[in-house]
Steps between C-alpha positions, in 0.01 A plus 500: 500500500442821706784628668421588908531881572846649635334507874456115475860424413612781784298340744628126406845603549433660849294201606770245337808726682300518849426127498856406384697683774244367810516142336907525440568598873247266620685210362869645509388507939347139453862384375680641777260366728613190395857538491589575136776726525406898450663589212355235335182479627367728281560237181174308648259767349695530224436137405137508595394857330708421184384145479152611520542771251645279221234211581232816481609648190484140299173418626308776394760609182271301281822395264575169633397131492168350784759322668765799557217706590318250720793424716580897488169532653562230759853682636312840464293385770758283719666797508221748603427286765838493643555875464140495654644254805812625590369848539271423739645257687825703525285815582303261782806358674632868516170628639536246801871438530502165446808286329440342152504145576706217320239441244484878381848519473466126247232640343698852419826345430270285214383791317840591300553160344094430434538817291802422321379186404113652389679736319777269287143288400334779378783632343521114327132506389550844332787389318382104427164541348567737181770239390276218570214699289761570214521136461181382529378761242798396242404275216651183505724448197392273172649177490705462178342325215706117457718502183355383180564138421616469170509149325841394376473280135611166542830451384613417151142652306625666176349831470335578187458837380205548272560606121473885443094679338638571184454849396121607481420261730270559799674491755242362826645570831352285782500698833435356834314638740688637768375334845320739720715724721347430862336802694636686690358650854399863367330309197346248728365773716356694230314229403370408833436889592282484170298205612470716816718332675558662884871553708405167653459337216788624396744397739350164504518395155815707445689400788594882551495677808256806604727803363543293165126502485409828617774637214368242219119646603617850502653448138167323410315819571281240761380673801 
């Protein structure tokens, strides 16, 4: 990524510090047009330039989820157009001395709460998703294996113990074959990644979701 020469970042700030100030008085003057006491009056572009900031920086930060950054686009926007609104109309009433009417003042007095509550749901979405993503990438847990049944002798059967190999005897021992051990899901996906086997495959026949795949191909050495 090239980094922009000094003279871009100087002039950035000047434009950013020019347009702040005319867009902060414009609005503070819109909110005492409509009766919102002066020493709070300047709170309105507060909400609108901060709001718009945060919603900016999460849309184009690139390190959140499509819905966070959708809806961060969305109030980017809303916002812009507000800022865009009540400067000019605030500017326009000035120029000709006319009185905000009833409707500018409800439409001004909405702005402070519509923010809030943009905000809290972005602030939701950011916070939501990576929890929701942590458990949809977890493996779910084996179920345990059922308990051996073992089959009691019927009651009252002598046992009889068999006579000793006398000495020099060949002894023949008579081993059973253990029953097979059943596979597990690294030795299942080895075998399917050598049949060629894909991540789709994978999480199909496995029952695994895409980060257990991804990891079992990238153990596989699959590309």
């Amino acid at each position: 990524m090239t980094r922009p020469p000094k003279v871009v970042w100087a002039g950035l700030a000047v434009v950013l510090a020019a347009a702040a100030v005319l867009s902060f008085d414009a609005l503070r003057a819109l909110a005492v047009a409509v009766a919102i006491p002066g020493h709070l009056a300047w709170l309105l572009p507060i909400a609108v330039d901060a709001g718009a900031a945060v919603s900016c920086a999460t849309w184009l930060g690139g390190r959140t989820t499509r819905d966070a950054a959708r809806f961060a686009g969305r109030m980017t926007w809303a916002l812009l157009v507000v800022t865009v609104a009540g400067n000019a109309g605030q500017l326009g009433m000035h120029a000709h001395n006319v009185d905000p009417p009833w409707w500018v003042a409800v439409a001004v007095g909405s702005i402070p709460p519509a923010v809030v509550g943009a905000t809290v749901h972005l602030v939701v979405l950011l916070v939501r998703h990576p929890a929701l993503e942590v458990l949809a990438t977890t493996p779910p847990a084996a179920p345990p294996a059922p308990p051996a049944e073992v089959e009691a002798e019927p009651e009252g059967t002598p046992t009889v113990l068999s006579d000793p190999p006398d000495v020099g005897d060949d002894v023949v021992v008579d081993l059973q074959p253990l029953e097979d051990e059943p596979e597990t899901v690294e030795q299942r996906a080895a075998r399917l990644i050598a049949d060629g086997a894909g991540r789709q495959r994978l999480i199909k026949e496995l029952e695994i979701s895409e980060w257990k795949a991804r990891q079992l191909l990238a153990a596989g050495g699959a590309r």
